[in-house]
N, C-alpha and C positions, 0 to 999 in steps of 0.2 A: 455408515451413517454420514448422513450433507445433511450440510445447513446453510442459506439462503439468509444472508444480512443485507438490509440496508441500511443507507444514512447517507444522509443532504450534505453538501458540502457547498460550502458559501464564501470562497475564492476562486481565481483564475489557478492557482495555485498553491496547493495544501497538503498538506502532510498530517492526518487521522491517526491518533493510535488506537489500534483495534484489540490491543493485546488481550485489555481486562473482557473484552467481547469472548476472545476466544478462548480464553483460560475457562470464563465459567460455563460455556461450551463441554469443555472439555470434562470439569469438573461435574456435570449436569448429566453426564451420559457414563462416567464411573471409571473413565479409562484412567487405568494407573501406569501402564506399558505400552509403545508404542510410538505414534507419528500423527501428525497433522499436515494437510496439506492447506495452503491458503491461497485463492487465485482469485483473479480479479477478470473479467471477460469484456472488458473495454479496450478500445482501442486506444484512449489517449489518457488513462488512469494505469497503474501496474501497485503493487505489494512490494514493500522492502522491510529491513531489519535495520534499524540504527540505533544510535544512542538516543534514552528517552530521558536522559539527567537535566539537559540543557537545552532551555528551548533556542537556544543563539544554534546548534547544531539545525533545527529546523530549517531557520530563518537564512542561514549561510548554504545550506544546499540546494533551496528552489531559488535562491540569488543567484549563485553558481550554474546553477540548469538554465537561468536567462542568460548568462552570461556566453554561455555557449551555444545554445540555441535558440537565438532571441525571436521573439516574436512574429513582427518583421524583418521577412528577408527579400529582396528584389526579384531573388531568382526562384523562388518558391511559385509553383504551380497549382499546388492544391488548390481546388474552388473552396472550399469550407474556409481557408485561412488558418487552417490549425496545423502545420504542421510542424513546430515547435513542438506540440502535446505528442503529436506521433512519434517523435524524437525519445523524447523524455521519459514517454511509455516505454521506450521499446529499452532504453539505458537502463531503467530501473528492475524491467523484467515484469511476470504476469502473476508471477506465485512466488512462494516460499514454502521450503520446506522444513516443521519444525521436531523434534523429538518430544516424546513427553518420557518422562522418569518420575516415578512415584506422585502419580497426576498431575504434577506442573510441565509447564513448558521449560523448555531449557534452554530457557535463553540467557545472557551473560550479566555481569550487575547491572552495566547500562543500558541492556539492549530493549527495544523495544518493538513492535510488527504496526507496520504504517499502512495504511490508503493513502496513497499519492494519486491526488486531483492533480492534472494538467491542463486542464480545459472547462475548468467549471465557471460557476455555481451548477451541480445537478446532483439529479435524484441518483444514487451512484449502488450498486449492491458488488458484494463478492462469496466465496464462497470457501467453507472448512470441510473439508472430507477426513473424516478419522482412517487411520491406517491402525 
């Protein structure tokens, strides 16, 4: 089973939690054992796992992604201008892999599953395949 989400995202820069998305996903097709996979098919977007307690962990890791790969670089070639987001995409990764145990996701007390926008505002989708 795949499922096709989307959702707008309306920064240069954003971090989405998709968690409650794909729990009831998960909850909605009965799986109680197993896996999720979560992937993202952009190039300058990717999925991660972080702590979802504290929004300053948001706000301190896409400051951090500028920090190291700022926006403007002199020597950057790309025509688009974006290749900061193809950085950031590629650091963060395109998927995650999650387990489910007695239909939840297992993820830790803080953890939560992100769409990281690099390159937005856009129309953005990713995808959950059940294992």
């Amino acid at each position: 089973m795949i499922k096709k989400f989307t959702l707008q995202t309306n920064h240069r820069d954003e971090m989405v939690e998709v968690t409650e998305l794909i729990q009831n996903f998960v909850s909605a097709h009965g799986l109680e054992e197993g896996s999720v996979i979560v992937y993202c098919p952009h190039t300058t977007a990717g999925i991660t796992i972080n702590e979802n307690a504290d929004p300053d962990v948001k706000r301190d890791m896409i400051r951090r992604f500028d920090e190291v790969f700022p926006w403007h670089h002199k020597a950057d070639r790309h025509a688009e201008g974006n290749t900061a987001a193809h950085m950031k995409a590629s650091t963060v990764g395109p998927s995650q892999h999650v387990i489910v145990n007695d239909g939840q996701l297992l993820l830790g007390t803080w953890q939560g599953i992100y769409f990281c926008e690099f390159d937005g505002p856009r129309n953005r989708h990713f995808f959950v395949k059940i294992l």
